[in-house]
KEKE-393835 format. One record per residue (C-alpha): residue in one letter; x, y, z. Coordinates in steps of 0.5 Angstrom, whole numbers, plus 500, padded with zeros to 3 digits. Example, Ala and Ser with C-alpha at 12.3 -4.5 7.8 and 13.67 -1.06 7.14 Angstrom:
BEGIN
a525491516
s527498514
// end
This chain:
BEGIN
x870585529
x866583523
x862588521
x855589517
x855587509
x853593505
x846592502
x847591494
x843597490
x837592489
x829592489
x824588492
x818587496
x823586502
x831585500
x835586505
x843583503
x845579508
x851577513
x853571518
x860569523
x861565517
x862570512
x857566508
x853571504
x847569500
x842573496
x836569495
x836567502
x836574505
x829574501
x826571505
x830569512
x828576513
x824580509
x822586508
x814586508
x812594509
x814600511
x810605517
x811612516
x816616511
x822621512
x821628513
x827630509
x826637505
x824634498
x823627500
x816625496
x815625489
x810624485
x810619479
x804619476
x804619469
x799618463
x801610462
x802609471
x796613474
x797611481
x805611483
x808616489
x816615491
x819618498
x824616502
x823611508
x830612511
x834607508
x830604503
x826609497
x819607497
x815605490
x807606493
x802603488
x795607491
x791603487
x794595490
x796599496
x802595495
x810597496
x816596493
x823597497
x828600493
x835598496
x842600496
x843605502
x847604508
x846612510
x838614511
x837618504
x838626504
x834627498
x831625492
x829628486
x826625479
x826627471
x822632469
x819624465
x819622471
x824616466
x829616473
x830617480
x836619484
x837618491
x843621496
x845619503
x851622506
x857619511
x862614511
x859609505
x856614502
x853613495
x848616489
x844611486
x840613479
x834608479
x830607473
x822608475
x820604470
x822596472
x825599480
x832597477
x839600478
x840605472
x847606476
x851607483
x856612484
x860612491
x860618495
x866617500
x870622497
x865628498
x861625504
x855625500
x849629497
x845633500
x841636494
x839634487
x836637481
x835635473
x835639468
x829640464
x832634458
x832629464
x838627461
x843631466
x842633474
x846637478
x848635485
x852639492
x855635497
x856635504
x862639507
x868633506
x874634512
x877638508
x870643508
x870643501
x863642497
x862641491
x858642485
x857636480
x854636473
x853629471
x849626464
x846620465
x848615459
x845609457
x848605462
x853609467
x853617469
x858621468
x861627471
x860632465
x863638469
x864639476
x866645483
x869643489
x869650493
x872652500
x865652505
x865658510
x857658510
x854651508
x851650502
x845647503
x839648497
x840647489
x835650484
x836651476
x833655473
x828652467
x829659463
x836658463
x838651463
x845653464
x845658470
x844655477
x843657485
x844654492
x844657498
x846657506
x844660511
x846667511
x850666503
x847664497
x851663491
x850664483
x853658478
x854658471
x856652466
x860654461
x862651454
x870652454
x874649447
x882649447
x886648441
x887641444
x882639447
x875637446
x868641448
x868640455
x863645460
x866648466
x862651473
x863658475
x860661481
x859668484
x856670491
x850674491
x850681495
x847685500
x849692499
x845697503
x845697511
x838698512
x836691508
x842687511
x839689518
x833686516
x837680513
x835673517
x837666517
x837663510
x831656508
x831656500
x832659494
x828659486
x828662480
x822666478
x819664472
x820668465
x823673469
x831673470
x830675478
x830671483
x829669490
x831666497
x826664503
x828666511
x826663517
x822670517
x817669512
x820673506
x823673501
x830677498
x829679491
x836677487
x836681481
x843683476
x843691476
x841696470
x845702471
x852703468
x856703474
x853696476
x854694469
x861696471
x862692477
x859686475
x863685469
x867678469
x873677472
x878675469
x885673471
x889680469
x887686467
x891687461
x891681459
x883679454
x885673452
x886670459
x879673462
x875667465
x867666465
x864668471
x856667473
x852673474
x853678479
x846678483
x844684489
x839684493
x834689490
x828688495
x824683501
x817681500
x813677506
x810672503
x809668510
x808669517
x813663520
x820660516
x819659509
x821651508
x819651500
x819654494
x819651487
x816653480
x811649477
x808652470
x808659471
x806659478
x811660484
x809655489
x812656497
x810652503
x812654510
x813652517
x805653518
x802649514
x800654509
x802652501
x800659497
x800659489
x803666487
x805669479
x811671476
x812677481
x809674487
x802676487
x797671491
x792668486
x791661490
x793658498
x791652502
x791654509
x787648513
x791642510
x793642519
x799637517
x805641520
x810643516
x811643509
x817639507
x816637499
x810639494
x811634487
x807635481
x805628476
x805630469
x798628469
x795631463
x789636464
x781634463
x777640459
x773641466
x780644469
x780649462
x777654467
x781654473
x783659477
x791656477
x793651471
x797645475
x796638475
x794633481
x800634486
x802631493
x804634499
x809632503
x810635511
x815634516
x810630520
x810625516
x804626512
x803625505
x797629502
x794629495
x791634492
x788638485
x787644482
x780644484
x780645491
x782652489
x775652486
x772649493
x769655498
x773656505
x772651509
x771645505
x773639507
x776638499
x782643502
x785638507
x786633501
x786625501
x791622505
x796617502
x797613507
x796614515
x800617519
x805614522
x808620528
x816622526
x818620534
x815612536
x818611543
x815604544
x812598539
x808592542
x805587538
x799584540
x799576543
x793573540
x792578533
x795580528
x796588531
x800591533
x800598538
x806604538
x806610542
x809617541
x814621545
x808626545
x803621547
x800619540
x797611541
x796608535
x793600533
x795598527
x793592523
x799589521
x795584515
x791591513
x797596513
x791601517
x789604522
x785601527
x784606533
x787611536
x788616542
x792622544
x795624551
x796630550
x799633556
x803627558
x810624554
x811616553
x816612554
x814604554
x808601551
x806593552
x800588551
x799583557
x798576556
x791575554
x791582550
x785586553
x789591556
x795595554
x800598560
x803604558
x808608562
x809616562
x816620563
x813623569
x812616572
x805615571
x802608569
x796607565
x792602564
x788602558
x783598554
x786595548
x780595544
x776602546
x783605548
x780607555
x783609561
x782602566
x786604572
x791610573
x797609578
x802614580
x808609580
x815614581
x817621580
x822618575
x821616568
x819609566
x823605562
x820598562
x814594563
x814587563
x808582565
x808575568
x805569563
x799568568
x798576568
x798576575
x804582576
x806587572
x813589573
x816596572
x823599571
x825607572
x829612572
x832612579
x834604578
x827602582
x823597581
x816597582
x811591583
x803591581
x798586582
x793585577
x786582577
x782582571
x777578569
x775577561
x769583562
x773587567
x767587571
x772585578
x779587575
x783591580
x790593580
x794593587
x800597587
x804592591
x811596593
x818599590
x825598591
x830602589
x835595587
x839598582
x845603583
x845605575
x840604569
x836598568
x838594562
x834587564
x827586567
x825579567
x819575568
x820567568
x816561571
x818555574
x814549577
x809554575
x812559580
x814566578
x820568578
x822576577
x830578575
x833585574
x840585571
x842593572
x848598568
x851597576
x853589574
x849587578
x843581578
x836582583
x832576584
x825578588
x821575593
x814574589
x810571594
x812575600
x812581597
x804580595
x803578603
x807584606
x804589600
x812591599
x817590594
x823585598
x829582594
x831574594
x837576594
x843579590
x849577585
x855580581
x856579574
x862577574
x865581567
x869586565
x864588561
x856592562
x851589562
x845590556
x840584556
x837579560
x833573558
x831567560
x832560556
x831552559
x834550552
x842551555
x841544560
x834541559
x828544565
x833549569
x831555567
x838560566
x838567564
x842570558
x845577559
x848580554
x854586556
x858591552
x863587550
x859583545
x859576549
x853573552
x853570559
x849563561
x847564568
x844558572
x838560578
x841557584
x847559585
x848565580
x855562577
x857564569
x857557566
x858559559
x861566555
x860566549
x861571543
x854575540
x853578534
x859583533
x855588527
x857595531
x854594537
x852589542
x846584542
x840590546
x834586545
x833578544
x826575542
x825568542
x823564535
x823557537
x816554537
x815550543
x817543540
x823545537
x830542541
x834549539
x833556542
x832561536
x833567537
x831574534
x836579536
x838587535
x842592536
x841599538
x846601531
x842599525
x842590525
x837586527
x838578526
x837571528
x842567532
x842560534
x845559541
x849553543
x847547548
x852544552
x856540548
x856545543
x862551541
x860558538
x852562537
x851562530
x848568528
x847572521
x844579521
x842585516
x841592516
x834594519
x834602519
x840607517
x841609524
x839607532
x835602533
x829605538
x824599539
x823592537
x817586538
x815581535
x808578533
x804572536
x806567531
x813569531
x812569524
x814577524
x818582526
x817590528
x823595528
x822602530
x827607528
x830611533
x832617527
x824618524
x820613527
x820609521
x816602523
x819596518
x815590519
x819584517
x817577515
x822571519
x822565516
x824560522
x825554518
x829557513
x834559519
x835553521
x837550514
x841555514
x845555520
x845547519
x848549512
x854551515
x860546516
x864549519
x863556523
x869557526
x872558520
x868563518
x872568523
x879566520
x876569513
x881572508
x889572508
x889576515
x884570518
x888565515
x896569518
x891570524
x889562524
x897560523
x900565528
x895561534
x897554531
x904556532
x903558539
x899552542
x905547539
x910553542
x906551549
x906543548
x913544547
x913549554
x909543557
x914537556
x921543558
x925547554
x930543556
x928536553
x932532549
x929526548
x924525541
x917529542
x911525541
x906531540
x899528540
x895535538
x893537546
x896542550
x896541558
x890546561
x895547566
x899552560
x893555558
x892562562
x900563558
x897560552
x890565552
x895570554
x899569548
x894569543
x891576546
x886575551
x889577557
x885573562
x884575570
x885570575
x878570576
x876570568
x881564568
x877560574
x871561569
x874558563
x877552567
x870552570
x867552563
x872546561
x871542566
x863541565
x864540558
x870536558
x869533565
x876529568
x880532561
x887535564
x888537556
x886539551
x886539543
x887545538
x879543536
x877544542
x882550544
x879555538
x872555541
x874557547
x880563544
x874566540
x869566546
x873570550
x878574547
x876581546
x872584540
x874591541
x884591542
x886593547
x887600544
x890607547
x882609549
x882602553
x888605557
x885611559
x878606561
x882602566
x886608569
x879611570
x875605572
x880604578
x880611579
x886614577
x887621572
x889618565
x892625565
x897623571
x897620577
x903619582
x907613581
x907611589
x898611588
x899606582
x903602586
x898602592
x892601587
x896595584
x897591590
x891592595
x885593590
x883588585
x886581584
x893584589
x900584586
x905584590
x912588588
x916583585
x910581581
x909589578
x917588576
x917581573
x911585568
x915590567
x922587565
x917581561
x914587557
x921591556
x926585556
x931589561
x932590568
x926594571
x927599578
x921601580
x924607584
x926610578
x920610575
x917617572
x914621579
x908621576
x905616570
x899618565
x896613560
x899616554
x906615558
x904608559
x901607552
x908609548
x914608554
x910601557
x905598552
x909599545
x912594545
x906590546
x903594541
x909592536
x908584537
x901584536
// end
């Protein structure tokens, strides 16, 4: 299976690197085949937001935006992507100069990457994959040196790292890798003692040192030492709840770790000789001074003060103050023993996850402020960005200053549902907790919104013209609302099972729905432009499916329209449009299988494949696309999708009604979206190139009314990327391409691959001829369609009689009256239909399930049943001759295990398939 490029540590203004079949990467064309126009929404992660303003760059926030790390210019409203991450971003942190940033994810392509913030480019990328990643960073005050703690690896260590940046690489300048019993999950130094650090978990907190060591011959090094914090008397371990964050209090040698209480545990060195006594340095032998290690202060919990009513979520030090946030909302300013001097309490943004100070300096009317600290941002796990000052502590209670200035509009962390508008630049988003939002899309802004309080979205769509939007609710509750006032135009009680999808006709005419108990419903509409006689008429509902309902399909046809359902139970519905208005219920038209093996995704429609005919498009698990005619339902073509990770769940068409292709946009649930050019008839393979659109699943995607650009929503944050597509750019790259089947034979494995396929199609000429021919050979570079199903067989496809019908079928409308067929010709048709995913011991255990037996063990006898009456029938001489050709020996059945399972089967039966393929 191919798999999606990693995006190269980059900047732009929408810089995505960029993979097709053909392995042909191009940098600048991934500029501006899909590029990056503007990220909606940020990422709540702990610390994700950074003040850059500085006295020569006044105007500058960072935060994190899943993958991309996002440079914000207030003054231009203007974004630059910083790209390099696979993995969604778990924490940010810059210098105290604000000279460098540094950015960490965590997972299996995991990388840190120290960006400088003056030009946007990468100062230097550190892979991660030993560590897992990081998951919180600090700089020391120089700016020269950060720490970083990793994630737990597999082998549950962390690690603590001290790098220096040099003036073109990092380097480790010390480094702790310890076992984990309690992750570790917050870093802080402490800015009095640039050598002392402190981390905690959830119920641990730990004390590091760094050390300078000399050998006698080695140079000066640095080495971490680290001890656990305790907690000696039971009346405060009693009162000990779950650990959130840890500090440092200014000017003093105390510090101090945040609960999901609202209080704070005082850590302290003890005073007394007998704790002096208790917390002297480790050391390897007692009897021996010269081998005594260095250890970090040994700290016990002196007291608890509360701070918050709700789980203290930050806490960090700014000057002299301590600052701490909490789940409430509620930022409080507190001196170096923790009394209260200034608090925010109507901020009403969620959750406080970041506060960040610029290094703004002071203006002389801020001389007299009660708290000295410049301007600063907010950042909350809702997703808002707020800016404020010291001045607002000088505002009276209930001053509108004490909300502050919101960066950029809120965008709620949990999108549901995108749909952009037909006829304007717009484009509307509802959240799972029922917030409706119209953006402008050329502005970047607002235009309206509405919250449904009580009610929890699925789906969201504009009808044709664009005066109404549908929006379907988890109860089964439709509303139809007014794109512009955002009022409600009608409400009907459609099931008592979710909605999934919602689909309008052309014409506007009917709105088809999908729900959770695999029914269809049908509603007529009427609407005139002013809504003075518009009426919606619930029609019927039909319970279609037997399994979730992956395509709803409007298309029409002689100006007819035409309604298809495709369903996870592999089976595709037609409804009988007009009857079903005449009778006031819904009725089928009829009802076909999908013939494959695997579950269908997608369902489009497409006139392109044979000029005028409409056929529907479906996409299934096994990433192939299937072209079905409309009259008799018959798959005349199987070709392979995109193959990034998971199959192709959603397909926008690109081409503009003048274009002779079908173009179209497509994305996966798992991170790619991309452009695909499908073949006409006479045509080998879909064309296809794809990047890396979110860190994680993608939730929703549309496309606007020009099909100029493309909205995605991420399924992790609700982070919305609007992408530019540039269509004629596509098609020069795709015709750029000479050759694109050999881009699925790339490198030495391709290359044996290729060579080994080559061997077996001349192996099944010289079959075709008799293998005791003893006359001169005259190959003419074909093979007889008669040796196909053994040659297919060869090569790894393993067609059933059924699938095989279809290639024959397949070859006989593309090669009409052929009997042969040449090695050209014969590449498509491998790389069509052999599996993406090998046949593997977890396909084993499928197939037995899929039939219904227990993987774990069946009795032989069953099997045997099973084999011969169900399915495409074998007969017993048959499963003999199977077994005797896998084993090379006589084979007695009889004398077969009493009971089979699918590991059985895998190691006695399939190993010696395994071992030639």
């Amino acid at each position: 299976m191919d798999s999606p490029l990693l995006p190269l540590a980059s900047i732009s203004h929408g810089t995505c690197p960029l993979t097709s079949q053909s392995g042909h990467d191009d940098y600048c064309m991934s500029l501006l085949l899909q590029d990056l126009q503007w990220v909606f929404g940020a990422s709540h992660i702990r610390a994700g937001v950074i003040d850059l303003r500085t006295a020569e760059n006044k105007n500058t926030i960072a935060y994190a935006a899943g993958h991309n790390l996002v440079l914000y210019d207030r003054s231009l409203h203007w974004q630059r992507f910083l790209q390099g991450h696979v993995h969604h971003i778990q924490c940010l942190a810059a210098c105290p100069k604000r000279k460098y940033i540094v950015s960490a994810d965590c997972g299996s392509e995991a990388i840190l990457i120290v960006w400088s913030s003056e030009n946007g480019q990468v100062h230097s990328s550190i892979p991660q994959k030993e560590t897992g990643g990081i998951i919180a960073i600090d700089f020391f005050e120089k700016g020269d040196k950060f720490a970083t703690l990793s994630t737990i690896d597999r082998n549950r260590m962390q690690t603590m790292c001290i790098w220096r940046i040099e003036a073109t690489t990092c380097q480790i300048a010390s480094s702790l890798s310890v076992f984990s019993t309690d992750f570790q999950h917050s870093l802080q130094i402490n800015k009095d003692d640039q050598d002392e650090l402190i981390t905690n978990g959830k119920k641990t907190v730990y004390f590091w040192k760094l050390f300078k060591e000399e050998g006698e011959n080695t140079p000066l090094k640095k080495v971490l030492r680290r001890e656990k914090a305790s907690i000696k008397t039971v009346e405060m371990l009693k009162n000990i709840r779950e650990f959130t964050v840890s500090c440092f209090l200014p000017n003093s040698d105390s510090a101090i770790t945040g609960m999901v209480s609202g209080e704070v545990i005082f850590w302290q060195e003890p005073r007394s000789p007998f704790f002096k006594e208790e917390s002297k340095s480790l050391s390897v032998s007692d009897s021996d001074e010269s081998n005594k290690l260095p250890s970090a202060r040994k700290m016990y919990a002196i007291k608890i003060v509360q701070l918050h009513d709700t789980p203290i979520t930050h806490i960090s030090v700014q000057n002299s103050y301590v600052i701490t946030g909490g789940s409430d909302g509620y930022l409080r300013f507190y001196d170096c023993r923790l009394g209260l001097i200034g608090w925010l309490e109507e901020l009403q943004a969620g959750e406080i996850t970041s506060v960040s100070f610029s290094t703004l300096s002071s203006c002389e009317q801020e001389a007299n402020f009660t708290i000295q600290v410049p301007p600063f941002i907010v950042g909350t796990r809702k997703g808002h960005m707020i800016l404020l000052h010291a001045g607002i502590f000088e505002e009276p209670s209930g001053s509108l200053q004490h909300k502050g200035e919101e960066l950029l509009d809120y965008i709620p962390t949990m999108v549901k549902c995108v749909t952009a508008h037909p006829h304007l630049p717009y484009f509307a988003m509802i959240s799972a907790d029922g917030l409706l939002q119209v953006h402008d899309y050329n502005t970047r802004n607002v235009c309206s919104q509405r919250e449904f309080s009580k009610l929890k979205a699925e789906f969201i769509t504009y009808s044709p013209t664009g005066s109404v939007l549908a929006c379907g609710f988890s109860t089964g509750f439709l509303k139809i609302i007014d794109s512009d006032s955002l009022q409600d135009v009608d409400n009907i009680a459609i099931s008592r099972s979710g909605i999934t999808k919602l689909e309008f006709s052309s014409d506007e005419s009917l709105l088809a729905i999908a729900d959770s108990s695999f029914a269809v419903s049908l509603v007529n509409c009427f609407i005139s432009k002013d809504h003075v006689d518009e009426k919606w008429e619930y029609v019927g509902k039909f319970r279609s499916h037997a399994r979730e309902i992956a395509g709803l399909h409007f298309a029409k046809v002689n100006g007819n329209n035409r309604l298809f359902s495709v369903g996870h139970d592999c089976m595709i519905v037609e409804y009988d449009l007009t009857e079903s208005v005449k009778e006031k219920r819904l009725k089928l038209k009829g009802t076909w299988p999908v013939n494959s093996s695997g579950i269908p995704i997608a369902l489009y429609s497409t006139t392109f494949f044979e000029q005028g005919e409409l056929h529907l498009l479906i996409s299934d698990s096994n990433f192939k696309i299937r072209i079905y005619d409309t009259k008799n339902f018959i798959c005349h073509r199987t070709l392979l999708g995109p193959t990034f990770g998971t199959p192709v769940d959603s397909t926008f068409r690109l081409s503009l009604e003048h274009c002779t292709q079908e173009i179209l946009a497509f994305g996966t649930k798992d991170q790619i979206l991309g452009i695909m050019i499908l073949p006409l008839r006479n045509n080998k393979i879909i064309q296809y190139m794809g990047v890396i659109g979110h860190a994680g699943f993608i939730q929703h995607m549309t496309i606007s009314h020009d099909k100029k650009y493309l909205l995605t929503v991420s399924a992790h944050d609700g982070i919305i990327n609007l992408w530019r597509v540039s269509l004629p750019l596509a098609k020069a790259f795709f015709e750029s391409e000479e050759n694109p089947i050999s881009g699925h034979f790339k490198g030495s494995i391709g290359a044996k691959n290729l060579q080994l396929i080559r061997e077996y199609f001349f192996t099944s000429q010289i079959f075709s001829q008799g293998e005791g021919f003893t006359n001169e050979r005259i190959l003419d570079s074909t093979v007889e369609i008669d040796q196909l199903h053994n040659l297919l067989s060869a090569v790894g496809v393993f067609p059933s009689l059924h699938e095989l019908q279809e290639i024959l079928t397949e070859i006989n409308e593309t090669f009409p009256m052929q009997k042969s067929i040449s090695f050209k010709d014969f590449l498509p048709i491998f790389l069509n239909h052999k599996p993406v995913i090998e046949l593997n011991p977890e396909t084993i255990h499928h197939a037995f399930s899929a039939i219904g037996l227990d993987p774990h063990g069946t009795n032989t006898d069953i099997l045997m049943t099973t084999l011969q009456n169900e399915g495409e029938r074998m007969t017993r001489e048959e499963i003999q001759q199977c077994f005797e050709k896998i084993l090379h020996k006589h084979v007695n059945l009889d004398a077969l295990p009493r009971n089979i399972s699918a590991t059985w089967f895998c190691n006695k039966v399939l190993k010696y398939l395994g071992h030639r393929a």
